[in-house]
KOLVO-847050 format. One record per atom (N, C-alpha, C): residue number from 1; atom name; x, y, z. Coordinates in steps of 0.2 Angstrom, whole numbers, padded with zeros to 4 digits. Example, Ala and Ser with C-alpha at 12.3 -4.5 7.8 and 13.67 -1.06 7.14 Angstrom:
BEGIN
[pt 1 N [0066 -0028 0039]] [pt 1 CA [0062 -0022 0039]] [pt 1 C [0066 -0016 0039]] [pt 2 N [0064 -0011 0035]] [pt 2 CA [0068 -0005 0036]] [pt 2 C [0064 0000 0039]] 
! end
This chain:
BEGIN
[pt 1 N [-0061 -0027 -0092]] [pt 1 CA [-0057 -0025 -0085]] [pt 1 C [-0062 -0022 -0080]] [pt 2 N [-0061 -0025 -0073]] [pt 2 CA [-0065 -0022 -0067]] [pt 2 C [-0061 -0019 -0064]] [pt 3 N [-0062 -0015 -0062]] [pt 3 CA [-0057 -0009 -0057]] [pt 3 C [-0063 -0009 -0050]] [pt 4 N [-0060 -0012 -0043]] [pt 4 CA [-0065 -0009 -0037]] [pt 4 C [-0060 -0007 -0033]] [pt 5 N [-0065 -0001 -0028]] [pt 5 CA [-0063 0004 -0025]] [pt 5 C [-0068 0002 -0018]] [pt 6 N [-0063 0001 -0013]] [pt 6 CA [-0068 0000 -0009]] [pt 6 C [-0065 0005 -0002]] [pt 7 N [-0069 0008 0001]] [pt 7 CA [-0068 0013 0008]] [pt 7 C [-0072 0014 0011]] [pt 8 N [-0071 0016 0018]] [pt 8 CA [-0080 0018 0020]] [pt 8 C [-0078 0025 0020]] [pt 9 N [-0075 0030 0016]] [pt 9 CA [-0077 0037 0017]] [pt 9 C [-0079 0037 0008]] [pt 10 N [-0088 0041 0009]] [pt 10 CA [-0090 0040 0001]] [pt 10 C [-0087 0044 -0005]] [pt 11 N [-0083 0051 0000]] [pt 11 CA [-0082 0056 -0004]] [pt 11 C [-0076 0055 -0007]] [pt 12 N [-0071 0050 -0001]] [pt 12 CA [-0062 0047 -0004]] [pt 12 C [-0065 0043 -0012]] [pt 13 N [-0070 0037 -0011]] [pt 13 CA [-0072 0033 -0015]] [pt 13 C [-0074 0039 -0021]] [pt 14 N [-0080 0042 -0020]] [pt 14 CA [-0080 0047 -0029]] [pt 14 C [-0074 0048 -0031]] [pt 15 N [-0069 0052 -0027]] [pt 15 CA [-0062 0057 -0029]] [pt 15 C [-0059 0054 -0033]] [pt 16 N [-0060 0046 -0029]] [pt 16 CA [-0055 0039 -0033]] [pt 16 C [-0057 0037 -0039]] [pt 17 N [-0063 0038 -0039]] [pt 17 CA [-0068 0037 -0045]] [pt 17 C [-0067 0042 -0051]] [pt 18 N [-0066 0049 -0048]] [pt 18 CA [-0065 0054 -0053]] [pt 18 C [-0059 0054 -0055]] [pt 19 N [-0053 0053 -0055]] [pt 19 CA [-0048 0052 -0055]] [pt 19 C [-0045 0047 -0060]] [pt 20 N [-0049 0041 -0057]] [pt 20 CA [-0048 0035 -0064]] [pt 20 C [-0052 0037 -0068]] [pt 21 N [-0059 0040 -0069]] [pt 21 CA [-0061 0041 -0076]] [pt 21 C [-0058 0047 -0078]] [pt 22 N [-0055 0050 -0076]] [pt 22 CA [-0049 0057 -0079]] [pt 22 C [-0044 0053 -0082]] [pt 23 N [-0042 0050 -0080]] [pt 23 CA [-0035 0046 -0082]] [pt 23 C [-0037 0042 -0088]] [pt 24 N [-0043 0040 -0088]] [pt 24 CA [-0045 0035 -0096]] [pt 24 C [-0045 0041 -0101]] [pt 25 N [-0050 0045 -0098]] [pt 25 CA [-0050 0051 -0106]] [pt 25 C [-0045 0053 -0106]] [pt 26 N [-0040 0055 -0103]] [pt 26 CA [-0033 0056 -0104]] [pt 26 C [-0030 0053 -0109]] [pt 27 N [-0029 0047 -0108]] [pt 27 CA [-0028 0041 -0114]] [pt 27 C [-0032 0040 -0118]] [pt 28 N [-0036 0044 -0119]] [pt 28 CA [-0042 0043 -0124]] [pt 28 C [-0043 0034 -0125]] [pt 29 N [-0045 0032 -0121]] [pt 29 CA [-0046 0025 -0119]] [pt 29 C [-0054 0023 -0118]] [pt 30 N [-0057 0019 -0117]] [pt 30 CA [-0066 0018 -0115]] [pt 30 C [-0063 0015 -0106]] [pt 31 N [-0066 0019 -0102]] [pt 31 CA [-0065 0018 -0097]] [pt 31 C [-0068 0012 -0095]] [pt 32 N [-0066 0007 -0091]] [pt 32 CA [-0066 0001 -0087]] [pt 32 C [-0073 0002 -0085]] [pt 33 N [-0077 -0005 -0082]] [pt 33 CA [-0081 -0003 -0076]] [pt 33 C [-0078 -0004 -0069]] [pt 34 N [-0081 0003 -0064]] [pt 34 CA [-0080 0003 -0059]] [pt 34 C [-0083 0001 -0054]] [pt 35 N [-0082 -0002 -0048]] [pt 35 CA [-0086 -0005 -0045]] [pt 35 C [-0086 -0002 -0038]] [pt 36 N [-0087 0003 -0033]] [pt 36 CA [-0086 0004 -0027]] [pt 36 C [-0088 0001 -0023]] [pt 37 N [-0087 -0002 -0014]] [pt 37 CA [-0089 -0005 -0011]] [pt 37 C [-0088 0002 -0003]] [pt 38 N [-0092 0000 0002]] [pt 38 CA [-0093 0005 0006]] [pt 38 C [-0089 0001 0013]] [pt 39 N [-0088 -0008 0012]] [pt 39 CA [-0085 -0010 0016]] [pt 39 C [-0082 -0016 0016]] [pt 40 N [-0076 -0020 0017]] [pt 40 CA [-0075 -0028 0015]] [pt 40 C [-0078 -0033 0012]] [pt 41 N [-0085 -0033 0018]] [pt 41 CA [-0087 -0038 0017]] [pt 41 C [-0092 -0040 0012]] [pt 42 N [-0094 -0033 0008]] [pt 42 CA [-0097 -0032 0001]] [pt 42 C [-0092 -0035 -0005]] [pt 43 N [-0085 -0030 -0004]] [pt 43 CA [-0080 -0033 -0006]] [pt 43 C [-0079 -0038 -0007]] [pt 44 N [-0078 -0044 -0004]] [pt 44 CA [-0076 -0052 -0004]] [pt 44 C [-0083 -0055 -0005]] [pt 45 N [-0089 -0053 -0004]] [pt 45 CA [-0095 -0056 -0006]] [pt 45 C [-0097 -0056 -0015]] [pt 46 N [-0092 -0050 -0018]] [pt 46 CA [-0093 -0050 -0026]] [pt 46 C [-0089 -0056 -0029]] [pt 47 N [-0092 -0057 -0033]] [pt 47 CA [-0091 -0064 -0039]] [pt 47 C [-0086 -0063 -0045]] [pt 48 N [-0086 -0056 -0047]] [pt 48 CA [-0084 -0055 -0053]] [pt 48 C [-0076 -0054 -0053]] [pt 49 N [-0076 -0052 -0060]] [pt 49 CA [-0068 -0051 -0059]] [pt 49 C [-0064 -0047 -0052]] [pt 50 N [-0059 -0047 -0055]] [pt 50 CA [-0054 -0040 -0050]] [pt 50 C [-0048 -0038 -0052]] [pt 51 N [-0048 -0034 -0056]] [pt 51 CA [-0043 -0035 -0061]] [pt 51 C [-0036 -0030 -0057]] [pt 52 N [-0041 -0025 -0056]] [pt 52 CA [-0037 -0018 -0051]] [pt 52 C [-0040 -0015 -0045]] [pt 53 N [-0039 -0017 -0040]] [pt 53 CA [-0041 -0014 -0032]] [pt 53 C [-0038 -0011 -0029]] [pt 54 N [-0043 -0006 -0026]] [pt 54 CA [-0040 0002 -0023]] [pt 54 C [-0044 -0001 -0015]] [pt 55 N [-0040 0000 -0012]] [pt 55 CA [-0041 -0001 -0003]] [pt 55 C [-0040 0007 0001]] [pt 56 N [-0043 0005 0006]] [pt 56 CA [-0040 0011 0008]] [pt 56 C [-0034 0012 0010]] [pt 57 N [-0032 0017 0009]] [pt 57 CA [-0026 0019 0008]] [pt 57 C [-0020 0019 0013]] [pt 58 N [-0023 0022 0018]] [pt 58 CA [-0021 0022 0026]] [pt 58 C [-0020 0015 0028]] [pt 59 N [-0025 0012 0027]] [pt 59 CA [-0027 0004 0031]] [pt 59 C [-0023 -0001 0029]] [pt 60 N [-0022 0000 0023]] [pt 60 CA [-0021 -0005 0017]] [pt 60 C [-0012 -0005 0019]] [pt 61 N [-0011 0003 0020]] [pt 61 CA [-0002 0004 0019]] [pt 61 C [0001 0003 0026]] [pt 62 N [-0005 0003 0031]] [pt 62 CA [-0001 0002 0039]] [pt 62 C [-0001 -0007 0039]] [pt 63 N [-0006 -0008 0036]] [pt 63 CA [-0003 -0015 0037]] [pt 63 C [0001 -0019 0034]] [pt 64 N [0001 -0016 0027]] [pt 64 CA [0007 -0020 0022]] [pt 64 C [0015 -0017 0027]] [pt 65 N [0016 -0013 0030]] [pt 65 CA [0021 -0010 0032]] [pt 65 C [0021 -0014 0039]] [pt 66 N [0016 -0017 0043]] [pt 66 CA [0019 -0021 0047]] [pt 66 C [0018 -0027 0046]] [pt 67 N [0017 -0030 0041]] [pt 67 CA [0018 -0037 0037]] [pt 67 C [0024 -0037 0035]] [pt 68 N [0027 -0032 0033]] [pt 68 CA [0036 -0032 0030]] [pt 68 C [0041 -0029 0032]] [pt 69 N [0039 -0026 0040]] [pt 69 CA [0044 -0022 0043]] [pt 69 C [0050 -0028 0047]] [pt 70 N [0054 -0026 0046]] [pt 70 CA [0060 -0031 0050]] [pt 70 C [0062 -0028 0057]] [pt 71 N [0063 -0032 0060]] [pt 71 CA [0066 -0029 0067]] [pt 71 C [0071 -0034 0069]] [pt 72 N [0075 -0030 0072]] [pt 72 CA [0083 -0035 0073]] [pt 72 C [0081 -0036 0081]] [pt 73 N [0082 -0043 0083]] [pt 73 CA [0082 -0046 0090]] [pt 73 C [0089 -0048 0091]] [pt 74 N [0092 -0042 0094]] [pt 74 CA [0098 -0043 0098]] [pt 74 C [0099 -0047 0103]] [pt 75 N [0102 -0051 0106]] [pt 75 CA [0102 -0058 0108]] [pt 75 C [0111 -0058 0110]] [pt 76 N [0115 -0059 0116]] [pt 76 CA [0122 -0060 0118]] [pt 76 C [0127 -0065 0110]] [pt 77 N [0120 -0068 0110]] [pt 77 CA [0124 -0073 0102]] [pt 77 C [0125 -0068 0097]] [pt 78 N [0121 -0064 0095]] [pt 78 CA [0121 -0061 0090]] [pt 78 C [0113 -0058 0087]] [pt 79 N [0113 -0057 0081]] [pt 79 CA [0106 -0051 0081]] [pt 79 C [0102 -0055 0075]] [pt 80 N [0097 -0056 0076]] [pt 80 CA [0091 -0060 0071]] [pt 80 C [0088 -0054 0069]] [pt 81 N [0086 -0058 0063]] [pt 81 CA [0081 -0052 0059]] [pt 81 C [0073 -0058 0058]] [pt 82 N [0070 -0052 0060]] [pt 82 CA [0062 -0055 0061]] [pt 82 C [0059 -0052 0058]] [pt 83 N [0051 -0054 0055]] [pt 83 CA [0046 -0051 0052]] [pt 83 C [0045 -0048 0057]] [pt 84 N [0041 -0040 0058]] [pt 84 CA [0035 -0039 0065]] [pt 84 C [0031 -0045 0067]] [pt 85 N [0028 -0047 0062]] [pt 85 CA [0022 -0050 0062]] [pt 85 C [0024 -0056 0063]] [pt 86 N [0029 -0059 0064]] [pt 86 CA [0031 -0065 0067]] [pt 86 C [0031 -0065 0076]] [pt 87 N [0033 -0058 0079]] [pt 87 CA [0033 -0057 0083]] [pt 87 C [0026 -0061 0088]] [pt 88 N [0026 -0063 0093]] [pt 88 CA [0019 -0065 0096]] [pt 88 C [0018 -0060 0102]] [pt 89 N [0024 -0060 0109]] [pt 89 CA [0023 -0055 0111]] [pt 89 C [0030 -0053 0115]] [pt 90 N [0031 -0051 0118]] [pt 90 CA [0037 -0048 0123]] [pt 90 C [0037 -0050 0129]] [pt 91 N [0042 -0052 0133]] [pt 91 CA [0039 -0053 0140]] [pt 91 C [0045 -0051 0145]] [pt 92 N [0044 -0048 0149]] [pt 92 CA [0049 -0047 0155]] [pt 92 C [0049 -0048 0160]] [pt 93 N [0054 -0052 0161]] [pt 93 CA [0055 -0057 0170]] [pt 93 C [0060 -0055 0172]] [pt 94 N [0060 -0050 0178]] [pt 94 CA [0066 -0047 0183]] [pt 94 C [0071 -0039 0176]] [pt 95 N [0077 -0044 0174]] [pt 95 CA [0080 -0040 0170]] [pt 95 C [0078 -0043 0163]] [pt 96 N [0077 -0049 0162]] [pt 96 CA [0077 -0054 0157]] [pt 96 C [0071 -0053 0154]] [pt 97 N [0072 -0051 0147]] [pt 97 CA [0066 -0048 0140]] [pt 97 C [0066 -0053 0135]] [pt 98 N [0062 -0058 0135]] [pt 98 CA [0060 -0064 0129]] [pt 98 C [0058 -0062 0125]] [pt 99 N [0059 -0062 0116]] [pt 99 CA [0054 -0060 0112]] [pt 99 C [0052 -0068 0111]] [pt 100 N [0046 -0069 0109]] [pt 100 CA [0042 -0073 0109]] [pt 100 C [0038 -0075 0103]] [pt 101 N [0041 -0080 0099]] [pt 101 CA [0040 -0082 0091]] [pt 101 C [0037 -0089 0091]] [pt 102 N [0033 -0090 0085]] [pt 102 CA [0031 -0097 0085]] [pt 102 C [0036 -0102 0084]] [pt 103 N [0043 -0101 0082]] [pt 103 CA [0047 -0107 0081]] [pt 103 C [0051 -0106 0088]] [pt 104 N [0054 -0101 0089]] [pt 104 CA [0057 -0099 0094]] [pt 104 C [0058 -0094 0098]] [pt 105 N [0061 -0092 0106]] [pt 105 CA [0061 -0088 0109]] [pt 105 C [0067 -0086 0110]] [pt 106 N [0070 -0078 0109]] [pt 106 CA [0073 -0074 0108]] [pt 106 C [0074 -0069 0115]] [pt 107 N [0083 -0071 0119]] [pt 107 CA [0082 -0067 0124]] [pt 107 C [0088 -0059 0123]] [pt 108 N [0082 -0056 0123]] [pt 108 CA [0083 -0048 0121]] [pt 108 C [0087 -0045 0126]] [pt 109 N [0093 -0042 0122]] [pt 109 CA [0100 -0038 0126]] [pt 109 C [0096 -0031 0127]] [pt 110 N [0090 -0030 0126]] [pt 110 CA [0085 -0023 0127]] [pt 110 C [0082 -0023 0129]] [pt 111 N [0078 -0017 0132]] [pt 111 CA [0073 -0017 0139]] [pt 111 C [0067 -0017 0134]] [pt 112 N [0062 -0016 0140]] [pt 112 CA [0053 -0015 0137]] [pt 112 C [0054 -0009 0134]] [pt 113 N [0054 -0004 0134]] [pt 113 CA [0054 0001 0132]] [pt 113 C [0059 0002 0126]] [pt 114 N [0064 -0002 0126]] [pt 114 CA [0067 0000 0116]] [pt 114 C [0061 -0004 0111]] [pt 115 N [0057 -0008 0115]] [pt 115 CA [0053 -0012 0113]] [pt 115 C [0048 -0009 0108]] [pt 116 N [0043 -0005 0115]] [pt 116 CA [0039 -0001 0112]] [pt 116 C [0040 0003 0108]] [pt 117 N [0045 0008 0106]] [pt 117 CA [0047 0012 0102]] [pt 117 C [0048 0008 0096]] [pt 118 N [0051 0003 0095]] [pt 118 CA [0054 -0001 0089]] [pt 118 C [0046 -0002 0087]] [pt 119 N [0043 -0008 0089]] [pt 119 CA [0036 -0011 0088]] [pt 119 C [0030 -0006 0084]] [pt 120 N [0027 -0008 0078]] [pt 120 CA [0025 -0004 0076]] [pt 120 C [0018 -0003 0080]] [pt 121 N [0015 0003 0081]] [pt 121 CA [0012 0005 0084]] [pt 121 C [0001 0001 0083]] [pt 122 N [0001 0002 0078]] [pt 122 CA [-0006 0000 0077]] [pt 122 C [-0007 -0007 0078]] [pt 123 N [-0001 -0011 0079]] [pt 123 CA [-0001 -0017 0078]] [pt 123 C [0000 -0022 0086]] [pt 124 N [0004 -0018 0091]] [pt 124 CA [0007 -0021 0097]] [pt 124 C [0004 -0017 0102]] [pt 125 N [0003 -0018 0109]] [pt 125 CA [0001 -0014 0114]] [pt 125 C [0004 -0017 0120]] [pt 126 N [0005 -0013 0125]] [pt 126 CA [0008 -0014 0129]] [pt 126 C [0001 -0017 0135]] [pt 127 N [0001 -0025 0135]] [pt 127 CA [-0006 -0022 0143]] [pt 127 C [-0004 -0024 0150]] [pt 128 N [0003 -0024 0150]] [pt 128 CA [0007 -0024 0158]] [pt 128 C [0012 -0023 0156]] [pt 129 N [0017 -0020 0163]] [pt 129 CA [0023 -0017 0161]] [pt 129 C [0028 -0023 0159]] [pt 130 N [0026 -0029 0159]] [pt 130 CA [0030 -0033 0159]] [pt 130 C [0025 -0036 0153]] [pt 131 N [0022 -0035 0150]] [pt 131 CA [0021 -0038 0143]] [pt 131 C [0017 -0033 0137]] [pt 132 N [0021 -0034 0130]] [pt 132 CA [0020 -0032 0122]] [pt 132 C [0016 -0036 0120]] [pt 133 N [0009 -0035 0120]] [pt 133 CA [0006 -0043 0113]] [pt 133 C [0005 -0040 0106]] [pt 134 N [0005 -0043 0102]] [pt 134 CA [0004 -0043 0093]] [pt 134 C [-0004 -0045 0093]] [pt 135 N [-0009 -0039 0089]] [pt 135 CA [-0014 -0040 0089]] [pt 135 C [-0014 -0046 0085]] [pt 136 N [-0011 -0048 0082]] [pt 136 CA [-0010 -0054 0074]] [pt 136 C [-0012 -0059 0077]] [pt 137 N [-0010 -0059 0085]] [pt 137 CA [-0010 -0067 0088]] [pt 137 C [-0014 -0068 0094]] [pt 138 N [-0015 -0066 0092]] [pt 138 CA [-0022 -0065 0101]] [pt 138 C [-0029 -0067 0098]] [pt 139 N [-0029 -0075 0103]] [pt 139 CA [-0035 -0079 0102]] [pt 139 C [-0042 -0075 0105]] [pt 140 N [-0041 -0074 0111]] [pt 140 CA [-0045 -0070 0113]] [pt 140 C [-0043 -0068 0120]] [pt 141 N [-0047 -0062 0125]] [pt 141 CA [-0044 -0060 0130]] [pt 141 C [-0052 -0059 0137]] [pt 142 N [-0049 -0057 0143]] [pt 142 CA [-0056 -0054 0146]] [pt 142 C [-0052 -0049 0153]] [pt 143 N [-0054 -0050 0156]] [pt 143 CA [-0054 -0041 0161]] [pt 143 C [-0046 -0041 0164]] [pt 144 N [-0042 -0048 0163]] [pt 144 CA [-0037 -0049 0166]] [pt 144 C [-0032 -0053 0162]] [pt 145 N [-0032 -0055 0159]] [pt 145 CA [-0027 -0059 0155]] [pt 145 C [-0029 -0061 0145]] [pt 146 N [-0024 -0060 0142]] [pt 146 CA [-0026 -0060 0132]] [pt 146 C [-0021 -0066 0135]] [pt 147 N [-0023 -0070 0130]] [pt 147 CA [-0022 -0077 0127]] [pt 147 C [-0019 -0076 0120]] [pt 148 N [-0013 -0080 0118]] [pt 148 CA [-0012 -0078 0111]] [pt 148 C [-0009 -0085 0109]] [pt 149 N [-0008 -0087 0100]] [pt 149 CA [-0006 -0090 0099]] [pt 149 C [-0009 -0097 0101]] [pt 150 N [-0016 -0100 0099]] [pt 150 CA [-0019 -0102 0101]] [pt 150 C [-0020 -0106 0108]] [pt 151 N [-0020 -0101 0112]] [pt 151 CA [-0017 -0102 0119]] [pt 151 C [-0010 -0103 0123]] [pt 152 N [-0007 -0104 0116]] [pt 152 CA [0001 -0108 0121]] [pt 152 C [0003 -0101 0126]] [pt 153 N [0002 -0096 0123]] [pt 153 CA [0006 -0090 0127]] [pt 153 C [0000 -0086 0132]] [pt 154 N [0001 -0083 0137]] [pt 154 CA [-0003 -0078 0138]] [pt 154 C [-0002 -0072 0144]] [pt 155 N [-0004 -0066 0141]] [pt 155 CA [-0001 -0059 0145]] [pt 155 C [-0006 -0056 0148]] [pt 156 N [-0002 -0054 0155]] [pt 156 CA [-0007 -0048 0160]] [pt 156 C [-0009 -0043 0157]] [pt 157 N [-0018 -0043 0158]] [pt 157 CA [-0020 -0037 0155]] [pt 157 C [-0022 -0032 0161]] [pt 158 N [-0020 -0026 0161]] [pt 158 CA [-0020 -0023 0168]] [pt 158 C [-0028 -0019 0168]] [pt 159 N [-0030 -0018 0173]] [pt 159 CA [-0039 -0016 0174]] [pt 159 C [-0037 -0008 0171]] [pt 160 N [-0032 -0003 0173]] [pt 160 CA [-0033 0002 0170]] [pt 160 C [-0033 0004 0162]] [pt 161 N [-0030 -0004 0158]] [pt 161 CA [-0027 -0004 0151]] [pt 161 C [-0034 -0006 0148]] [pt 162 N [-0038 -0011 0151]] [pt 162 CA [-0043 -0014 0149]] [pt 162 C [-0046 -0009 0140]] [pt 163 N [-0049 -0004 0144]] [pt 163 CA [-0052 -0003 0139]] [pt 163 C [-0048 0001 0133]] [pt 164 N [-0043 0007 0134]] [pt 164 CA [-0037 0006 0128]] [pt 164 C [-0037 0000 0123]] [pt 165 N [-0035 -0004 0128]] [pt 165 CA [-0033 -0012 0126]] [pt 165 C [-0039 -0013 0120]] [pt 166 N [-0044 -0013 0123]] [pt 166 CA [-0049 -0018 0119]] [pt 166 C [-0052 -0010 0113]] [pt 167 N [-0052 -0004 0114]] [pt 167 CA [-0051 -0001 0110]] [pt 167 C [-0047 -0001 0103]] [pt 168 N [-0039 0000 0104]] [pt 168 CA [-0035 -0003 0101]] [pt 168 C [-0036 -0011 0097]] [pt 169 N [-0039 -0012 0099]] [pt 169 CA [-0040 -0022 0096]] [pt 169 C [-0045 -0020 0092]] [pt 170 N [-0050 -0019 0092]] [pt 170 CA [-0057 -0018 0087]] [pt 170 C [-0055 -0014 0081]] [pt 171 N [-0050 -0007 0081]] [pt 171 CA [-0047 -0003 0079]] [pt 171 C [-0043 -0009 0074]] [pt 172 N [-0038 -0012 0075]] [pt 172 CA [-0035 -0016 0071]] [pt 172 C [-0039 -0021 0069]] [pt 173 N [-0043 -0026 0071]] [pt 173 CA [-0049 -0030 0067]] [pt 173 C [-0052 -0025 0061]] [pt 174 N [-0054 -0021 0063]] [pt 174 CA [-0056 -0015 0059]] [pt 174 C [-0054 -0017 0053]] [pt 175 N [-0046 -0014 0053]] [pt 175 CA [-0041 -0011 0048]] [pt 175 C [-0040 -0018 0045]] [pt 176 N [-0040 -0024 0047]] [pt 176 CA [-0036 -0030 0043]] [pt 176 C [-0043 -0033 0039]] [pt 177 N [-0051 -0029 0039]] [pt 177 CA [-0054 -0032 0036]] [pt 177 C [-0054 -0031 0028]] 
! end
């Protein structure tokens, strides 16, 4: 059996390390080998088994949680349940608020602002008052407009959001590696 632990903080990764070999003398068992990595891409470059993998914990659980969060798009017809992550991005013309999916567009009985608070945070930003993008789906961007969904879709990026914006983006590439 291979047990890896991978995170870039080295002290979380020992703790984790002490912990599992506590846990084996505890059961009076021969502890597994462990294998720590300091960053993904050590991680998916190892060949061996994997039998048990520790992520960071934070990283690991904000994204599982916006891969599985549901959110209801209310609609005059009635109310659909959608993944987050299906989500592409939000958009507001006049009163009218379209959620914005790859199969289909969803016209929300809700303003931008139920929006924001609903949308989970590390994952969606706001970069004009009149658009929500999904970092999931944004092909690329530049000082005025993100492109998403390999360009079918794309939203105003406002010159004071710019660097927030591209902060927040690097911050979730970060996290989803």
């Amino acid at each position: 059996m291979r047990i890896l632990i991978c995170d870039d903080d080295i002290l979380v990764m020992e703790q984790l390390e002490g912990y599992i070999k506590t846990f084996f003398e505890k059961i009076s068992v021969k502890c597994p080998e462990i294998v720590c990595f300091s960053d993904g891409e050590s991680l998916l470059a190892d060949k061996g088994d994997k039998d048990i993998l520790f992520l960071d914990m934070k990283d690991a659980v904000d994204l599982y949680n916006t891969i599985t969060v549901k959110v209801p798009v209310e609609t005059r017809q009635g109310i659909h349940t959608l993944s987050a992550s299906s989500v592409i991005m939000i958009e507001a013309q006049g009163r009218k608020v379209t959620v914005h999916t790859a199969l289909q567009d969803f016209e929300s009985v809700h303003n931008m602002q139920y929006w924001l608070n609903l949308l989970p945070k590390n994952c969606f930003f706001q970069t004009h008052r009149s658009y929500i993008v999904n970092f999931e789906h944004i092909s690329d961007f530049d000082h005025s407009l993100v492109h998403l969904a390999d360009h079918q879709f794309r939203a105003y990026l406002t010159k004071r959001k710019y660097s927030a914006f591209k902060d927040a983006y690097l911050l979730y590439l970060e996290s989803t590696r």
